[in-house]
C-alpha positions in Angstrom: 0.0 0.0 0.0 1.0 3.3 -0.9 2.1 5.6 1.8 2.1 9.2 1.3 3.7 12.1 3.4 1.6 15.0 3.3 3.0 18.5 3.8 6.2 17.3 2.9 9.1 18.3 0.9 11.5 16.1 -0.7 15.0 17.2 -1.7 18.0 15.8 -3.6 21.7 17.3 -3.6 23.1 16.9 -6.4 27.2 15.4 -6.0 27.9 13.5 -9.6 28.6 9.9 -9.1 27.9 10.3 -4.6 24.5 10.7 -6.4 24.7 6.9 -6.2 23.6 7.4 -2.2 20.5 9.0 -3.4 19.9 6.2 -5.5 19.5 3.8 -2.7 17.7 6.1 -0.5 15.6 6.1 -3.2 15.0 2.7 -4.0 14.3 2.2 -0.4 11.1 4.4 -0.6 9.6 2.5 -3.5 10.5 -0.3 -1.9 8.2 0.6 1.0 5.9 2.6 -0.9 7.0 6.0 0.5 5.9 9.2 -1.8 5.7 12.8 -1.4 3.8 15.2 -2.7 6.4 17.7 -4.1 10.1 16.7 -4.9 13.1 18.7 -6.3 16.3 17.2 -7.8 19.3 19.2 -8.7 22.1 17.5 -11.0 22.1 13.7 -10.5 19.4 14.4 -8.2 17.4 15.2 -11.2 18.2 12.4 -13.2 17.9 9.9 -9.6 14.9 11.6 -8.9 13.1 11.3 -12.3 13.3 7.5 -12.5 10.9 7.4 -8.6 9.0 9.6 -9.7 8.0 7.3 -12.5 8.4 4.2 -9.8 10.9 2.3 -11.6 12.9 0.9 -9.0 16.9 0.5 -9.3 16.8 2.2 -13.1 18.8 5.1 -11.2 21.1 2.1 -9.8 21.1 0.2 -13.3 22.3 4.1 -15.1 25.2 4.4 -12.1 26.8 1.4 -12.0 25.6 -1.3 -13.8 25.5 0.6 -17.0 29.0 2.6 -16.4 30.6 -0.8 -15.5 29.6 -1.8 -19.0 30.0 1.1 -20.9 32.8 3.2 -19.1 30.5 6.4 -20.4 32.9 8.5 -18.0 36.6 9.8 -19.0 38.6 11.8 -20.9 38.8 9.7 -24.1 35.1 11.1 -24.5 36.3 14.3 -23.3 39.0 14.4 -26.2 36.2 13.1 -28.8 33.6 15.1 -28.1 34.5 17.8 -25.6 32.5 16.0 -23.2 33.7 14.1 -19.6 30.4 11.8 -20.3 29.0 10.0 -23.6 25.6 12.0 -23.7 24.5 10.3 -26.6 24.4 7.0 -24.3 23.0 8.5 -21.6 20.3 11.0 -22.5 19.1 8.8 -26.1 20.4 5.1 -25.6 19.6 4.3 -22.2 16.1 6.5 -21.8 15.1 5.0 -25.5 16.8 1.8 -25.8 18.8 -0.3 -22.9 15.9 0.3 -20.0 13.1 2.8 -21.6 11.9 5.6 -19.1 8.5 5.1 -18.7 7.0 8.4 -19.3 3.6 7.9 -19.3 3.8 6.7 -15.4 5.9 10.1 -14.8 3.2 11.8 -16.4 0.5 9.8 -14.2 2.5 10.2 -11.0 0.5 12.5 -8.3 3.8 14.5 -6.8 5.3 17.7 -8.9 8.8 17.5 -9.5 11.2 20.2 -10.2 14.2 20.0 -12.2 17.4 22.8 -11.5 19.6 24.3 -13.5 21.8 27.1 -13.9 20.5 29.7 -16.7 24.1 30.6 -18.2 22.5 34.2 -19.3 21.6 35.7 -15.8 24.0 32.9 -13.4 20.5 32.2 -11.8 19.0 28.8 -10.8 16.0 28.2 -13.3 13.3 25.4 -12.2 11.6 23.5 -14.6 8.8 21.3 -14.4 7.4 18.9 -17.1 5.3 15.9 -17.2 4.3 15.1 -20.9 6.8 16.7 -23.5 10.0 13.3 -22.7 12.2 15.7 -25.2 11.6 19.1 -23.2 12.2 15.9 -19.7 15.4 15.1 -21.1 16.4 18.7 -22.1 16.0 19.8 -18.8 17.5 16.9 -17.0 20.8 17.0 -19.5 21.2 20.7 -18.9 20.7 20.0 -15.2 23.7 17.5 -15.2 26.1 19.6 -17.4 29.0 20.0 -15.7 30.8 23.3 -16.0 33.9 23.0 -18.0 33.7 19.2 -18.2 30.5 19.1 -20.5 29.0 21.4 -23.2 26.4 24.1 -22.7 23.2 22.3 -23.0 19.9 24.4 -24.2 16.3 24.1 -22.7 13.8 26.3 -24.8 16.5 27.6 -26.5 18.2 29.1 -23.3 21.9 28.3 -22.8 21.6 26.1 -19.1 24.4 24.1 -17.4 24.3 22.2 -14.1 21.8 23.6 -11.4 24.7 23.3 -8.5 26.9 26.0 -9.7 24.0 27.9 -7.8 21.3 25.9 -6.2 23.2 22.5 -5.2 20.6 21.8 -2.5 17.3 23.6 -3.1 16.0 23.5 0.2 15.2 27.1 -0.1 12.9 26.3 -3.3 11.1 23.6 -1.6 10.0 26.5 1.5 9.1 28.8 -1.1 6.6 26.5 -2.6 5.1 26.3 0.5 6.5 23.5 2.4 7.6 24.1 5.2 8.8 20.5 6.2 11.5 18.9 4.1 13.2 15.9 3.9 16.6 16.4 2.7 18.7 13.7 0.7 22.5 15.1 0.9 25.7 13.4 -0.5 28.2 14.4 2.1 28.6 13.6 5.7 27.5 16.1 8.2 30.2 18.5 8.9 31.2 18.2 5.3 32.5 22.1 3.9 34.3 22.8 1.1 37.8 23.8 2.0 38.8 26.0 -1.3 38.3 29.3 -1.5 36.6 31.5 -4.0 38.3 31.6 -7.4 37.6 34.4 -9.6 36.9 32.4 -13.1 39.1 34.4 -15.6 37.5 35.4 -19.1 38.7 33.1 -21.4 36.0 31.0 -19.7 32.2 31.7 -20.8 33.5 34.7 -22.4 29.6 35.5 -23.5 28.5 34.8 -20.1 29.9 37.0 -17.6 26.3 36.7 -14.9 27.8 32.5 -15.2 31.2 33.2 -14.5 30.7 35.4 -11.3 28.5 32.3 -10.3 31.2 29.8 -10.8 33.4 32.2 -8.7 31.3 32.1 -5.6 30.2 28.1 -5.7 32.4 27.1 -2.9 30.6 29.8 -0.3 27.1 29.2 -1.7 27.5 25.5 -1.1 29.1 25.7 2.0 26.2 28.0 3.3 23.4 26.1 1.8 25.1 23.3 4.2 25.0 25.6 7.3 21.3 26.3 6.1 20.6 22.6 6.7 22.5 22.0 9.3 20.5 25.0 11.2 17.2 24.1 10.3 18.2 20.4 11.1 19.2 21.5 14.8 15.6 23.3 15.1 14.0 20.1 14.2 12.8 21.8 10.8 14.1 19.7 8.6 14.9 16.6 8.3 18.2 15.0 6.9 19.2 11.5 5.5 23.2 11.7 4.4 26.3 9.8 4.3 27.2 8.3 8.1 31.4 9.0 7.1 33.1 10.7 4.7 32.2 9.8 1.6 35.4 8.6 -0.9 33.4 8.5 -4.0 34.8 11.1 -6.3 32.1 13.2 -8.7 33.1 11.2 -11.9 34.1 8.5 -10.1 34.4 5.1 -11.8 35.2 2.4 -9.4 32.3 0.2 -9.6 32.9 -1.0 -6.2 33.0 1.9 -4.4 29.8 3.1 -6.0 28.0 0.0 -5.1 29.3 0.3 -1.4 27.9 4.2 -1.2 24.2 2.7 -3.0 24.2 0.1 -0.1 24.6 2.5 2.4 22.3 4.9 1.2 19.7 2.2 1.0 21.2 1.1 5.0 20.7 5.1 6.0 17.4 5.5 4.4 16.3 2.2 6.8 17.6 3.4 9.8 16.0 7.1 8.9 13.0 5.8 9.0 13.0 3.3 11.9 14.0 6.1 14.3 11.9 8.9 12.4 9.0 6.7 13.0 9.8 5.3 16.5 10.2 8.8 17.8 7.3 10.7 15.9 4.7 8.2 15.7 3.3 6.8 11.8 0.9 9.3 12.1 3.7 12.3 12.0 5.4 11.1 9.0 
């Protein structure tokens, strides 16, 4: 039996390959039924997030490890072919049309709104995007949502020049209050305590030389992330939010391709999500969450 939570928020960080945590959060609430009515995914939370919101349970697993194990779709060989760290044609086209089909018409079905982020490259603000029933506009969005800055090419979503939604809105918990919930369950990719340790790095202009809005953005990720974790951490502690992460630090790099360490991260993301919800439950009572 489905089990919805009402009034709730849910919220995935985005993190590149540690997105493989998510992914076993995730297939522990189809598992036990577990939807909300609003969800936003940034990066690979976007792409995680769109295969529960259709309910197909360990596709997001399947695209992370099963299929990179295969296909090595990360490295620089596509980088030097195609001026691309990742083989989009595999991942956006292939796999979505081909290897395991997206099912769109149960993402269209599905009760819960879900937001896709990314990062418009024109104003270096975070644009969010829903869609339900156009799968090119779905995969426009997602694939600009996963664009890495420098790594992958400028992807376009009605004609807008987008890249990755973290370069200024890694964890949109703020989004989530704005559309009016106020309660949130956040799904993060680092351990708690986790901060960036570089500093701000002015992007010089041989960069995005049309897009100077992207490049001041790109120079002040490290102290917008690191905030939007002390955002969490705050509302946390208050007991207005609530938080399902890595329990240690996390040794999964973002394009990480050691199929072993990715499956260990899914395992305990699928472990966390478990004991999340044993204690959430045993301290709130079912009809609380």
């Amino acid at each position: 039996m489905q089990r919805n939570i009402e009034n709730t928020g849910l919220v995935l960080e985005g993190g590149g390959m540690r997105g493989v945590f998510t992914c076993g959060v995730l297939d522990y609430l189809m598992d036990n039924h577990i939807r909300f009515p609003y969800a936003i995914g940034v990066s690979a939370g976007a792409c995680n997030g769109l295969s529960y919101m259709s309910n197909q349970r360990g596709r997001a697993k399947f695209s992370n490890i099963d299929l990179l194990e295969k296909y090595r779709y990360i490295g620089f060989r596509h980088f030097i072919r195609k001026r691309n760290i990742m083989d989009y044609d595999l991942l956006f086209h292939r796999f979505p049309e081909e290897i395991l089909p997206y099912d769109y018409e149960a993402y269209a079905n599905s009760e819960g709104q879900f937001e896709m982020v990314t990062t418009n490259c024109l104003t270096g603000e975070p644009n969010y995007f829903e869609e339900k029933h156009n799968p090119k506009r779905i995969i426009d969005i997602v694939k600009a949502s996963s664009s890495l800055p420098f790594m992958c090419p400028i992807t376009y979503v009605d004609d807008v020049p987008m890249l990755d939604g973290g370069i200024v809105d890694s964890i949109p918990l703020r989004r989530a209050i704005a559309k009016g919930y106020k309660r949130n369950l956040v799904i993060l990719t680092r351990n708690k305590g986790y901060r960036k340790n570089g500093k701000d790095i002015k992007v010089p202009s041989i960069f995005y030389r049309k897009y100077p809005a992207l490049r001041q953005a790109l120079s002040q990720r490290n102290s917008l992330y690191n905030a939007q974790l002390e955002l969490v951490e705050k509302l946390e502690a208050a007991g207005e939010v609530l938080v399902i992460r890595p329990e240690k630090p996390v040794v999964v790099d973002r394009i990480e391709k050691d199929v072993s360490k990715l499956q260990e991260l899914y395992e305990e993301g699928y472990a966390c999500a478990g004991k999340f919800f044993a204690r959430t439950m045993a301290n709130m009572g079912r009809e609380d969450f």
